[in-house]
C-alpha positions, 0 to 999 in steps of 0.5 A: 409553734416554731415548725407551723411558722416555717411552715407558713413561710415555705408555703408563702415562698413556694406561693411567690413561685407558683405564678409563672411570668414572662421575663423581659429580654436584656442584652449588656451588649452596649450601645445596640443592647435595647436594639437587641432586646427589642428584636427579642421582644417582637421576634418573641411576639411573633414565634412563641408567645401565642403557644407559651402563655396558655401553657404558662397559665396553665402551669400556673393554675396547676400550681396553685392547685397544688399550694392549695392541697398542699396548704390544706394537707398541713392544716390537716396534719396539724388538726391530727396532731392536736387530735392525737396529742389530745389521746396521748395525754390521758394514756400517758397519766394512765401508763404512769398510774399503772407503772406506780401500781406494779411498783407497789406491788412488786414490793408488797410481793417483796415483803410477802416472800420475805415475810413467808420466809420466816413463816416458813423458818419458824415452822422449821425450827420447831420440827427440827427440835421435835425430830431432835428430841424424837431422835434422842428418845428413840436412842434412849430406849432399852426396849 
């Protein structure tokens, strides 16, 4: 099953992302770049890593909440799936059956019409030669 592979693939990238970590500082500046980095990191220490790493874990933990439903909610998905897949079959067959049934009785229904047809032909016949000899003997009378 192609779709629950990429599936688990997607969930395993968004898991990679879920974790939020800090970045080093780097500076391309040349010769004073680990000087400016080192600044970075100390001045970063002092101002903001106190606030920003309980809000990181935070986040964090949200988000792998969040991969946690989300990864239950497939595999749900994929069990209603397998569930409903298992009901379709049996009505399909069914639906087959049924269309098979109507198909012969539409041409039993075909060879009942054509066979009352010529019932009802015959029958004419008979009357029409009896109308015609009534016709003719009422013609033939003097009375």
């Amino acid at each position: 099953m192609a779709d629950a592979a990429d599936g688990q693939e997607r969930l395993r990238r968004l898991s990679e992302l879920a974790v939020l970590s800090e970045q080093p500082f780097v500076s391309r500046v040349p010769v004073l770049g680990p000087l400016i980095a080192g600044f970075r990191t100390a001045w970063n220490n002092i101002s903001t890593r106190w606030y920003v790493r309980p809000l990181a874990h935070q986040q964090s933990l949200f988000n792998r909440a969040l991969l946690d439903e989300l990864a239950a909610l497939r595999a749900e998905n994929a069990a209603l799936r397998a569930e409903l897949q298992a009901l379709i079959a049996p009505l399909q067959e069914w639906l087959i059956s049924q269309d098979r049934d109507q198909a012969e009785l539409r041409h039993d229904l075909s060879e009942t019409a054509s066979r009352l047809g010529q019932l009802m032909r015959q029958l004419d016949r008979p009357a029409q030669a009896i109308g015609d000899n009534a016709s003719s003997d009422s013609g033939d009378d003097p009375a």
